[in-house]
C-alpha positions as protocol buffer text, in pm:
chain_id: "A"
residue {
  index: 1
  type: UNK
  ca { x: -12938 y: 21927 z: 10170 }
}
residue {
  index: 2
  type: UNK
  ca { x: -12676 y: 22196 z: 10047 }
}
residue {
  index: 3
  type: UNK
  ca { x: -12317 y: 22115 z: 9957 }
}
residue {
  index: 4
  type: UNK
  ca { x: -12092 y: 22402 z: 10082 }
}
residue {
  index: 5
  type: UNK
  ca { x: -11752 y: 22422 z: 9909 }
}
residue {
  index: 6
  type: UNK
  ca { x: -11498 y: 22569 z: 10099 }
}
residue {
  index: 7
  type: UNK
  ca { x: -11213 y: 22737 z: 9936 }
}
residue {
  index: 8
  type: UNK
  ca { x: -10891 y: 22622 z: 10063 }
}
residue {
  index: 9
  type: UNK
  ca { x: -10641 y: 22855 z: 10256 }
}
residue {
  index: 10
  type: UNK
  ca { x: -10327 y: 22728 z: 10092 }
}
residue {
  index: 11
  type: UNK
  ca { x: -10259 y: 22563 z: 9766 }
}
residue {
  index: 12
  type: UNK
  ca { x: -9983 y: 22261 z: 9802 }
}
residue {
  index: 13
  type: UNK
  ca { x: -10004 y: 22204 z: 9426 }
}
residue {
  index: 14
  type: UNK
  ca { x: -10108 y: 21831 z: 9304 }
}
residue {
  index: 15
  type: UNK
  ca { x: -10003 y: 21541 z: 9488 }
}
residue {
  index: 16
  type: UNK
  ca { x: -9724 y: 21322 z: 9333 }
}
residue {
  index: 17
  type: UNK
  ca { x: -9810 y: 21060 z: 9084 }
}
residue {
  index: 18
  type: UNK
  ca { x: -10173 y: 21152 z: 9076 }
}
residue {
  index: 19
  type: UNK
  ca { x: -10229 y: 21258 z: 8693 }
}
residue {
  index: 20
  type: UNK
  ca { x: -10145 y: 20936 z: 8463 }
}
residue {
  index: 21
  type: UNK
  ca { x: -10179 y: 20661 z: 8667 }
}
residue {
  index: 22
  type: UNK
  ca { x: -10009 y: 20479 z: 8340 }
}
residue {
  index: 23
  type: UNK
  ca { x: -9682 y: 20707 z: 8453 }
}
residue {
  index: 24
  type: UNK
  ca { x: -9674 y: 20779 z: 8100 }
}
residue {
  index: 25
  type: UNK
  ca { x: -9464 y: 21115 z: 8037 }
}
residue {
  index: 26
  type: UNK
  ca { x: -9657 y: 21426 z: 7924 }
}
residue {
  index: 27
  type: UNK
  ca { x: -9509 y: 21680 z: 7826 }
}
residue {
  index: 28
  type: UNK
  ca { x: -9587 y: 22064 z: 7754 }
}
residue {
  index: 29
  type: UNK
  ca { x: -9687 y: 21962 z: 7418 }
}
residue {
  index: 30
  type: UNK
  ca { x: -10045 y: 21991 z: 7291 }
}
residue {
  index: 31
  type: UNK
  ca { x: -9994 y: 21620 z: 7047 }
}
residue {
  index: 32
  type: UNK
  ca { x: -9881 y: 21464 z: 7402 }
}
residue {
  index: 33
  type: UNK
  ca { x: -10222 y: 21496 z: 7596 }
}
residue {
  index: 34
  type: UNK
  ca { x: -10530 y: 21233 z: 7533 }
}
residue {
  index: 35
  type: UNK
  ca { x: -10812 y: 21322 z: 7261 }
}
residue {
  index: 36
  type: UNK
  ca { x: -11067 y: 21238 z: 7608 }
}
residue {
  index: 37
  type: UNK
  ca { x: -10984 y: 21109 z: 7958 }
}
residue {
  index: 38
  type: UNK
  ca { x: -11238 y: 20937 z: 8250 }
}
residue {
  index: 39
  type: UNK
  ca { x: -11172 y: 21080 z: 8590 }
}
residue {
  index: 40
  type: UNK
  ca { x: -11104 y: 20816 z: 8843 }
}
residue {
  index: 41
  type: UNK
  ca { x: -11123 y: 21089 z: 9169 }
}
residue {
  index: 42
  type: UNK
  ca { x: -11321 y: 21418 z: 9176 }
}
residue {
  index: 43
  type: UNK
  ca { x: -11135 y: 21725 z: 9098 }
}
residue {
  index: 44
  type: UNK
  ca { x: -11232 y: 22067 z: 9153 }
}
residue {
  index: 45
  type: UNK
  ca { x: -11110 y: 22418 z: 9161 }
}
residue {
  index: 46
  type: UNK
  ca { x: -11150 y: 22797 z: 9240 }
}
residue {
  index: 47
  type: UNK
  ca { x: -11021 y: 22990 z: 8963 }
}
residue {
  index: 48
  type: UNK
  ca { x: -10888 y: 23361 z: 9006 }
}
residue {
  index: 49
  type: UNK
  ca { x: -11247 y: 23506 z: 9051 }
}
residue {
  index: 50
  type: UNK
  ca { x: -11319 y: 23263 z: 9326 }
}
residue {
  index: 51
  type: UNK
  ca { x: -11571 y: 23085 z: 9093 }
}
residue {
  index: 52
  type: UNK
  ca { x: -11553 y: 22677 z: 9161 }
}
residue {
  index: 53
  type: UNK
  ca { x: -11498 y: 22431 z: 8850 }
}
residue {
  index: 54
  type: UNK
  ca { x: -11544 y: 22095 z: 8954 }
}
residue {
  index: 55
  type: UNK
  ca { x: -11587 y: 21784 z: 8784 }
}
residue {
  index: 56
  type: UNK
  ca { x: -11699 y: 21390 z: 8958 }
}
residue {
  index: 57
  type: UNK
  ca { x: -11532 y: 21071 z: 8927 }
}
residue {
  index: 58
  type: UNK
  ca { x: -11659 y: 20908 z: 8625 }
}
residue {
  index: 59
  type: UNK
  ca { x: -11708 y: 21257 z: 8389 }
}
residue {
  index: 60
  type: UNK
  ca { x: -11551 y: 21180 z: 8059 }
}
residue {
  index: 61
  type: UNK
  ca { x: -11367 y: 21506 z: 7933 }
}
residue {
  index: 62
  type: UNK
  ca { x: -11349 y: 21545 z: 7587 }
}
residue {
  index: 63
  type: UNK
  ca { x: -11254 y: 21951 z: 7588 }
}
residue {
  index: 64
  type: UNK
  ca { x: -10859 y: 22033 z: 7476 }
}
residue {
  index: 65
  type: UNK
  ca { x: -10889 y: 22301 z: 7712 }
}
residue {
  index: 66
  type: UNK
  ca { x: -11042 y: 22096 z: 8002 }
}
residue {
  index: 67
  type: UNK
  ca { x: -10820 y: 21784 z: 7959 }
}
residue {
  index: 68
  type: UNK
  ca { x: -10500 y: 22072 z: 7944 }
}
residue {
  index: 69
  type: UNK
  ca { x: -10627 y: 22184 z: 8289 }
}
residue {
  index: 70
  type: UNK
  ca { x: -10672 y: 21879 z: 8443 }
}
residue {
  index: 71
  type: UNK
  ca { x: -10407 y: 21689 z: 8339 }
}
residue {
  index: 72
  type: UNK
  ca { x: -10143 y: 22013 z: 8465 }
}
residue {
  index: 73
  type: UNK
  ca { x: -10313 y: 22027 z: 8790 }
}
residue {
  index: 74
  type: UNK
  ca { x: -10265 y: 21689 z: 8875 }
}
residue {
  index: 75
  type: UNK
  ca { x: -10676 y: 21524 z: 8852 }
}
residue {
  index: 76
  type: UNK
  ca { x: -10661 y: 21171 z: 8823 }
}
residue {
  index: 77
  type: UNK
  ca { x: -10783 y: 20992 z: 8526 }
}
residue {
  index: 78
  type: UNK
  ca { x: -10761 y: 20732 z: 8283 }
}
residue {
  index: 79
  type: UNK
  ca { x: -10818 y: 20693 z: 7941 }
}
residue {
  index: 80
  type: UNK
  ca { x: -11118 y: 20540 z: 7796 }
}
């Protein structure tokens, strides 16, 4: 059976405390973010060419990049 993904109508940004469930502060700086995180919820994401990024509970992220994104937009993780 298919999965359909639907793109939401509004974006209301990430919900409060949802990123570092440690409530440790990161900041804008690169040294501040994890070498890998686990995440504890699926996150996923349409980016400006409508193409969805998505990733399930349980993916460990090793990627600068990736962990960047997904620790600004609020995904919830943990670190291994």
């Amino acid at each position: 059976m298919a999965r359909t993904i639907k793109k939401p109508t509004t974006t209301t940004g990430a919900t409060e405390g949802a990123a570092n469930p440690q409530n440790e502060p990161i900041g804008g700086d690169a040294s501040a973010l994890p070498d890998a995180l686990v995440l504890i919820a699926p996150y996923a994401y349409f980016d400006e060419d409508d193409v969805a990024h998505g990733w399930a509970a349980g993916d460990h992220v090793t990627d600068a990049t990736e962990i960047a994104l997904l620790v600004k937009a609020g995904a919830r993780f943990k670190t291994p």
